[in-house]
DOTITI-205148 format. One record per residue (C-alpha): x, y, z. Coordinates in steps of 0.001 Angstrom, whole numbers, plus 500000, padded with zeros to 6 digits. Layout:
BEGIN
XYZ ...
This chain:
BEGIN
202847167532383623 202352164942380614 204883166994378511 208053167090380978 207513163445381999 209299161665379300 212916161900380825 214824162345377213 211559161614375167 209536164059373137 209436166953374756 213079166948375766 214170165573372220 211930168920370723 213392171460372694 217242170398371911 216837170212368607 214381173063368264 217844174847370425 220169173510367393 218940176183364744 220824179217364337 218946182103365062 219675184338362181 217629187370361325 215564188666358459 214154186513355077 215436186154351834 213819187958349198 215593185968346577 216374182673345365 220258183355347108 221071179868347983 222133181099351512 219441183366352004 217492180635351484 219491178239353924 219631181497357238 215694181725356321 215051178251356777 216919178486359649 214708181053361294 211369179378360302 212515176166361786 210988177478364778 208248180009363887 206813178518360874 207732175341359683 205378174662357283 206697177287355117 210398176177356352 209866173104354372 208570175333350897 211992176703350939 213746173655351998 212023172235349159 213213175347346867 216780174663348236 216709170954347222 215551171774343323 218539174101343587 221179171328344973 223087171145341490 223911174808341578 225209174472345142 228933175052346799 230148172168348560 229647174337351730 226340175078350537 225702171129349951 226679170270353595 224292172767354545 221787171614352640 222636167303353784 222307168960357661 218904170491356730 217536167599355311 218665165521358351 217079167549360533 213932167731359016 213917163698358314 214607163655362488 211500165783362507 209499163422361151 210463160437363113 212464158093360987 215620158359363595 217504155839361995 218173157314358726 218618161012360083 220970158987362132 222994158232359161 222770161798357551 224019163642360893 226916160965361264 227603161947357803 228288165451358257 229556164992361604 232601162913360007 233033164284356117 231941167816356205 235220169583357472 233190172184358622 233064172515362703 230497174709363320 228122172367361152 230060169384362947 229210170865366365 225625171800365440 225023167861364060 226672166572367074 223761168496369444 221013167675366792 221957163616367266 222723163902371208 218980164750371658 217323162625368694 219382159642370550 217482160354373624 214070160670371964 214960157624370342 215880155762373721 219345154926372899 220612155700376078 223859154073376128 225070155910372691 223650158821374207 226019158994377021 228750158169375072 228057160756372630 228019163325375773 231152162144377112 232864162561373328 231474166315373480 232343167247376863 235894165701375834 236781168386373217 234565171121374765 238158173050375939 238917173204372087 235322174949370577 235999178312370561 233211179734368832 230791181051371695 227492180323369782 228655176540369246 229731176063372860 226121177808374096 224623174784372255 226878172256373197 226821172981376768 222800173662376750 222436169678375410 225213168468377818 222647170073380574 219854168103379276 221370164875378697 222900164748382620 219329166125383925 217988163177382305 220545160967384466 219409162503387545 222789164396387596 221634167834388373 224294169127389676 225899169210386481 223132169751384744 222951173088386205 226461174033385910 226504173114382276 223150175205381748 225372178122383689 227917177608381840 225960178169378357 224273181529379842 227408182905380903 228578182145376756 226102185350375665 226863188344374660 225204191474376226 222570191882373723 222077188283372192 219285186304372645 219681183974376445 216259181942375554 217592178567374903 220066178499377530 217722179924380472 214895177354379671 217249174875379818 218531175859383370 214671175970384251 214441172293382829 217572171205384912 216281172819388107 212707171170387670 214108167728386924 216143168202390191 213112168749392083 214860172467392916 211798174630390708 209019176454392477 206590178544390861 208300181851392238 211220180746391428 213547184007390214 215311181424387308 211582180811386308 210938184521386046 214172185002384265 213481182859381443 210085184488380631 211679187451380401 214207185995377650 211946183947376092 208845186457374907 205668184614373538 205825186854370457 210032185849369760 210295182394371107 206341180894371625 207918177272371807 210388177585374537 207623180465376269 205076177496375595 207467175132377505 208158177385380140 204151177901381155 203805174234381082 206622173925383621 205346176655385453 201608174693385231 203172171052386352 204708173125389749 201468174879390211 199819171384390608 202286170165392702 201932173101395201 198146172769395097 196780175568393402 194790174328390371 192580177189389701 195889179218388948 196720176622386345 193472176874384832 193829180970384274 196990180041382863 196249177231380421 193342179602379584 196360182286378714 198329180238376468 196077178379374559 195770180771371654 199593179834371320 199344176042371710 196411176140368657 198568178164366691 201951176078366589 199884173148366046 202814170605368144 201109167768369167 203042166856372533 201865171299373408 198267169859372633 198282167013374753 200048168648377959 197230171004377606 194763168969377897 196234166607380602 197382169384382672 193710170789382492 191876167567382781 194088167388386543 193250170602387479 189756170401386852 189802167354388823 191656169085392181 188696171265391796 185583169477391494 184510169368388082 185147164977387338 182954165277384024 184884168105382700 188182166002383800 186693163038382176 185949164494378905 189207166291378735 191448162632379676 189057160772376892 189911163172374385 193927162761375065 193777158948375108 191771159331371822 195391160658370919 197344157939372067 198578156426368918 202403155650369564 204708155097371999 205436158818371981 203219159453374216 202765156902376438 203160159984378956 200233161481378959 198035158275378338 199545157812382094 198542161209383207 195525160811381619 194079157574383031 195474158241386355 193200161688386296 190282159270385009 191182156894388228 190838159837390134 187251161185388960 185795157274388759 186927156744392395 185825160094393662 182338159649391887 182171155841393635 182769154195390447 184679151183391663 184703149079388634 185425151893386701 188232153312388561 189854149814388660 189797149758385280 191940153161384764 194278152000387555 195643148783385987 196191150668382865 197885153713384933 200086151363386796 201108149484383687 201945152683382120 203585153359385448 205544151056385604 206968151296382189 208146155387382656 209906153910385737 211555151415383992 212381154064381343 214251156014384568 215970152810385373 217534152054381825 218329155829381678 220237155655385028 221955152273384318 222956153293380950 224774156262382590 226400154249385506 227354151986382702 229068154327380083 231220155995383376 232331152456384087 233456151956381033 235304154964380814 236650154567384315 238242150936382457 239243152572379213 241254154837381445 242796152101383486 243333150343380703 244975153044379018 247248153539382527 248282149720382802 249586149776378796 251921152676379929 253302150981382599 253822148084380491 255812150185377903 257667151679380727 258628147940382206 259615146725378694 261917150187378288 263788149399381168 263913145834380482 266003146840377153 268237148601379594 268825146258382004 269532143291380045 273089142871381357 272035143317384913 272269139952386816 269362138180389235 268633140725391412 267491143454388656 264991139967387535 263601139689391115 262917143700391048 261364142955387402 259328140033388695 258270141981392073 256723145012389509 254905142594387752 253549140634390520 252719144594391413 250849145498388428 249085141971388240 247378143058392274 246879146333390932 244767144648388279 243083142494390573 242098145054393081 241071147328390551 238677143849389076 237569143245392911 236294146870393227 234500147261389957 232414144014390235 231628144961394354 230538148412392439 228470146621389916 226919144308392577 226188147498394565 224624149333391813 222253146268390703 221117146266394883 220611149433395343 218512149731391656 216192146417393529 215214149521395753 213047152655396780 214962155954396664 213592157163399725 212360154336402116 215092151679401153 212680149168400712 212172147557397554 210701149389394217 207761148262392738 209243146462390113 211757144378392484 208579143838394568 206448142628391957 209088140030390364 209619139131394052 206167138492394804 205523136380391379 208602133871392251 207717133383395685 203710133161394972 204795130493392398 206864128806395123 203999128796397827 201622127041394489 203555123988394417 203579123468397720 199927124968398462 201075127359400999 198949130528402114 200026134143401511 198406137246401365 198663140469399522 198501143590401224 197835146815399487 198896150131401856 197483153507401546 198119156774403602 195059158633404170 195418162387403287 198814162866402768 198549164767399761 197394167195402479 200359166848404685 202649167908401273 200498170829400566 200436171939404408 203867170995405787 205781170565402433 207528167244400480 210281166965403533 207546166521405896 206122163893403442 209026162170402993 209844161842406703 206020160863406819 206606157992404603 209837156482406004 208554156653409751 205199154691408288 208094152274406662 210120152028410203 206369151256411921 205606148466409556 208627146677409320 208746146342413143 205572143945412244 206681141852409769 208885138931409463 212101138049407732 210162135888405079 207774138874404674 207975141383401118 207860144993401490 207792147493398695 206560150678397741 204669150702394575 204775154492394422 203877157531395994 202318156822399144 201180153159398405 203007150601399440 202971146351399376 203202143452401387 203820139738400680 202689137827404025 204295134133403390 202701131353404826 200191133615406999 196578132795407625 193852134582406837 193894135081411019 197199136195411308 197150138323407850 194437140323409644 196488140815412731 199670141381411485 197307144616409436 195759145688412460 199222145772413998 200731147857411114 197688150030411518 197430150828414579 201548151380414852 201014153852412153 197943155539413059 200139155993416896 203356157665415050 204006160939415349 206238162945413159 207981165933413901 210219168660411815 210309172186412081 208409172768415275 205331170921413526 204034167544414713 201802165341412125 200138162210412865 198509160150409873 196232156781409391 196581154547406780 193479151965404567 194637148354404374 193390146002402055 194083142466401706 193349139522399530 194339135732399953 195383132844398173 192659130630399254 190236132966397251 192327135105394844 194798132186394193 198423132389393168 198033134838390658 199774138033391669 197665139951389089 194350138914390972 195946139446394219 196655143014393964 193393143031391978 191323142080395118 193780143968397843 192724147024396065 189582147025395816 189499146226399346 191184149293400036 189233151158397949 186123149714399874 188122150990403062 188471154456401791 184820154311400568 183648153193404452 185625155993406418 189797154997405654 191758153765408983 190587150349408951 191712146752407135 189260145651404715 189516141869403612 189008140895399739 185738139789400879 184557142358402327 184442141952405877 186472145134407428 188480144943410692 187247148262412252 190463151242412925 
């Protein structure tokens, strides 16, 4: 689902910030300046069109204004220039009342407001820090509604680093901050959000259910929006698109009405995939145009993904093979960037809690040093042997220091392997593979060496998910990883480009021993059997391949040809190798 797939982009940035506004009840009549500040408030996230006629009304007012009233008035503005995009000098107005407004409910409420705009804004690393800060003097906010929010972002912010665990508990934590009576909407979306980030949502799930009930269409139609499209994104996944359908169908009187452009566009991508799981490619088609007719800004490079991906999917169902090529260069590119996204989202992380693991030690070895130079003072009369005991607890603290240095660079050279590779298989990710491939392509060019590209596709196995489940899958994929790597040599690259497509760099192979080397990998897969659960699963896998002496050194072209051999080896029947020019190696 195109609106969930941003990690801390739009959608995530929206629904934090949309989570900062006090919920007050009932309008002002009256030109009361706080009237007017709880009603703009409230129609922050009903009706903000008319939220900004008052905010205006407020601002012609701002020379009349308490100082309370003023702050008030700077956070409102801030929020609404966030609204409109221009981070950077919201940035500046929420740091302002953060640090001069002396009032710490506004404080608190600023601090949440710039923890999420710093994720939609991709500043990762201030991000974290910012969290860490919070979390820090969480033990001293005592006012429940300011912890709820606090706690609620926290949730977000470590879902975003893949830390769900804590994601969770901090989303717990925020529900069990309401009163009996209050409104739990913002804090049981974001335990939904947590739980689908973690992979841990179904479709029945009872936290799922929950939140509807707390979050009625008619009280809360964003987060109820949200919620549906969650609900729609696990409905795909399980493999029931006509369900989504009825249910897009449902809401869309509420997506035209709030008029948010990222509820728009999920819409659309989330029915332009359904319609293609059922048949209906020019529907799909007309649907994916329309959101790429959209795609504007960086925003929502998303669902321009989604999108072309979908179009892939109709061109190469209806045997369009140039066209379907075409959509899956741009999908991968697009791809490729939302996993690098994940990557500078997790390394940012990693980073900030190494830093804060050295401010601490830091921190420790300065008090030990002011301890030392204490009882040096005392000790100055004592004779050599109190020196040797002085020397021998600085020779102490130096190893300490040393150790400590040795461990955090073997933990930074183990965090920069293990981000070189694939989550699941342990081979390398598609973006280790691909820089791998280009250096030792350009390698083999200047010494005209052969290679070959091979592009690796399971047949069917979105039907082994939707029979046997993702653990089956999984175990699926890393037995078809075990099977090919007992073909392939040392010099050989292996990575999965995503899902269940995988590549291979054959170094110095000819076009003879390419094909066998395939055959082999083929055949060893099509032969494994799987087994979990009292369920055994076979699968066979299309090969294609493309070679230097044709394609040349060009990675690009390489994976260019491999895959449209493999398409051609879907197209002819799948389990079989199917060269780059065109002559297939039967299964």
């Amino acid at each position: 689902m195109a609106w969930l797939s941003g990690g801390m982009g739009t959608r995530l940035a929206w629904a934090g910030l949309a989570g900062c506004l006090c919920w007050q009840a009932g309008f002002a009549a009256a030109a009361d300046p706080d009237a007017l500040i709880k009603q703009i408030y409230q129609l922050q996230v009903t009706d903000h069109a008319r939220s900004l006629q008052v905010l205006a009304q407020l601002n012609d007012e701002a020379a009349s204004l308490t100082p309370a009233q003023q702050w008030q008035r700077r956070y409102l503005n801030a929020w609404e220039v966030m609204y409109q995009g221009d981070y950077a000098k919201s940035e500046a107005m929420l740091d302002d009342v953060i640090e001069h407004s002396g009032d710490p409910h506004l404080a608190n409420h600023a601090s949440a407001v710039l923890l999420s705009q710093l994720g939609a804004s991709r500043h990762y690393t201030e991000a974290f820090e910012l969290a860490n800060r919070i979390a820090a003097r969480l033990p001293q906010v005592t006012d429940a509604k300011d912890r709820r929010l606090l706690l609620s972002n926290l949730s977000q912010v470590m879902g975003s680093a893949g830390q769900t665990d804590l994601a969770v508990h901090y989303a717990r934590m925020a529900l069990a901050t309401v009163p009996a009576g209050e409104s739990r909407c913002y804090p049981a979306s974001i335990l939904v959000e947590a739980l689908y980030y973690g992979k841990r949502l179904k479709s029945d799930s009872p936290a799922l259910q929950e939140a509807f009930d707390d979050c009625p269409a008619a009280k809360a139609p964003l987060y109820n929006t949200n919620l549906h499209f969650m609900l729609a994104d696990q409905l795909l996944h399980e493999g029931q698109p006509r369900k989504v359908l009825a249910l897009l169908e449902r809401i869309q009187p509420s997506v035209d009405a709030n008029g948010y452009v990222p509820a728009k566009l999920s819409a659309l991508v989330d029915k332009a995939t359904a319609l293609a799981a059922v048949g209906e490619g020019d529907a799909a088609r007309r649907l994916a145009l329309a959101v790429i007719a959209e795609g504007k800004s960086g925003d929502i490079d998303a669902w321009l993904k989604d999108a072309y991906e979908t179009l892939y999917q109709v061109e190469k169902k209806q045997g369009h093979a140039a066209a379907a090529l075409g959509y899956y260069e741009k999908f991968a590119a697009l791809d490729k960037a939302y996993l690098d996204d994940i990557n500078a989202r997790t390394m940012a992380y990693e980073t900030v809690q190494q830093h804060v693991l050295a401010q601490k030690l830091e921190t420790e070895k300065l008090s030990q040093q002011n301890t030392e130079l204490l009882a040096q003072q005392k000790l100055g009369a004592k004779t050599a042997e109190a020196n040797r005991l002085y020397l021998l607890l600085l020779l102490l603290v130096l190893g300490f220091g040393a150790l400590w240095m040795f461990r955090l660079k073997r933990s930074q050279l183990r965090f920069k392997r293990l981000s070189h590779l694939d989550g699941l298989t342990a081979i390398y990710n598609r973006q280790h593979f691909m820089g791998e491939a280009e250096r030792v392509l350009h390698q083999l060019e200047k010494r005209k060496g052969a290679a070959c590209v091979a592009i690796i596709d399971l047949d069917h196995f979105k039907r082994i998910n939707d029979t046997h489940g993702h653990a089956m899958g999984d175990q699926v994929l890393c037995r078809m990883v075990a099977a090919c790597k007992q073909h392939l040599r040392p010099v050989d690259l292996f990575g999965r480009l995503g899902g269940e497509e995988f590549g291979i760099l054959l170094v110095d192979c000819t076009r003879e021993q390419a094909l066998a080397i395939a055959e082999r990998i083929r055949a060893a897969i099509e032969a494994a059997v799987v087994e979990r659960d009292g369920a055994a699963v076979t699968v066979s896998t299309s090969i294609g391949l493309a070679f230097t002496d044709r394609a040349g050194y060009d990675l690009q072209h390489l994976c260019t040809g491999a895959d449209a051999a493999l398409y051609r080896a879907k197209h002819d029947g799948r389990n079989r190798v199917v060269t780059g020019v065109g002559d297939p190696m039967a299964a």
